[in-house]
C-alpha positions as CSV (number, residue, x, y, z in Angstrom):
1,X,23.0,-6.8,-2.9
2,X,21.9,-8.4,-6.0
3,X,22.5,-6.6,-9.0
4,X,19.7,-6.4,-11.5
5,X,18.5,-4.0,-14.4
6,X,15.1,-2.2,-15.6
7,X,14.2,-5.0,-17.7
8,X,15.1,-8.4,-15.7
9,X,12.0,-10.1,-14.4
10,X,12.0,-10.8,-10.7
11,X,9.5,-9.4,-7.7
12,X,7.4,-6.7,-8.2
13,X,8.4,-3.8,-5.8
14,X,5.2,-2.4,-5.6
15,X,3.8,-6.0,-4.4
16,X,5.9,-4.6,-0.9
17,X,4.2,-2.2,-0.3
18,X,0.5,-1.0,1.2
19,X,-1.0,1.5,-0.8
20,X,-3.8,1.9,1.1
21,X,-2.8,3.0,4.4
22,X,-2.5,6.5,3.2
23,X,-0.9,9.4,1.1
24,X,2.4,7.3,1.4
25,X,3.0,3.5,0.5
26,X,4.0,1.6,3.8
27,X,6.3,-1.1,3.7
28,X,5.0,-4.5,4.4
29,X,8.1,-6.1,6.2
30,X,8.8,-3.3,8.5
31,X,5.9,-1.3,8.4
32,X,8.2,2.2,7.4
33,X,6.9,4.5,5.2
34,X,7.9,5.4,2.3
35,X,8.5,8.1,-0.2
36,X,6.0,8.1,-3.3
37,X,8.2,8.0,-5.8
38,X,9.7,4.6,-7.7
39,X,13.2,5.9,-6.7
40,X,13.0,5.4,-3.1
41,X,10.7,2.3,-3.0
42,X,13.3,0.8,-4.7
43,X,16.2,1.6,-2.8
44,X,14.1,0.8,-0.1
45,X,13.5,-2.8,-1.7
46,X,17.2,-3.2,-2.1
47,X,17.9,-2.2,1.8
48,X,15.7,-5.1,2.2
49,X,17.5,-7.6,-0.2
50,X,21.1,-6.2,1.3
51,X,23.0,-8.7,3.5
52,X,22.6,-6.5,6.6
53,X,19.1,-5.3,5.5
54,X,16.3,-6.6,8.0
């Protein structure tokens, strides 16, 4: 997993993820949904970036 802090640029999380599907953002690789809340979209991000991540 690649290890970066608050204030490195890289990929916006939020660009991975639909919005407009309904109350909860929906991830655009897998199609999961996902909690609201910046925590969990970026956990989910970095499940993503993992070396056994899909």
């Amino acid at each position: 997993m690649s290890e970066r802090d608050d204030h490195s640029t890289g990929p916006d999380v939020m660009d991975m993820f639909d919005s407009d599907a309904g109350p909860q953002p929906v991830c655009r690789v897998c199609g999961a949904l996902v909690a609201a809340t910046d925590v969990y979209r970026r956990a989910h991000w970095d499940w993503h970036e993992a070396s056994n991540g899909a």
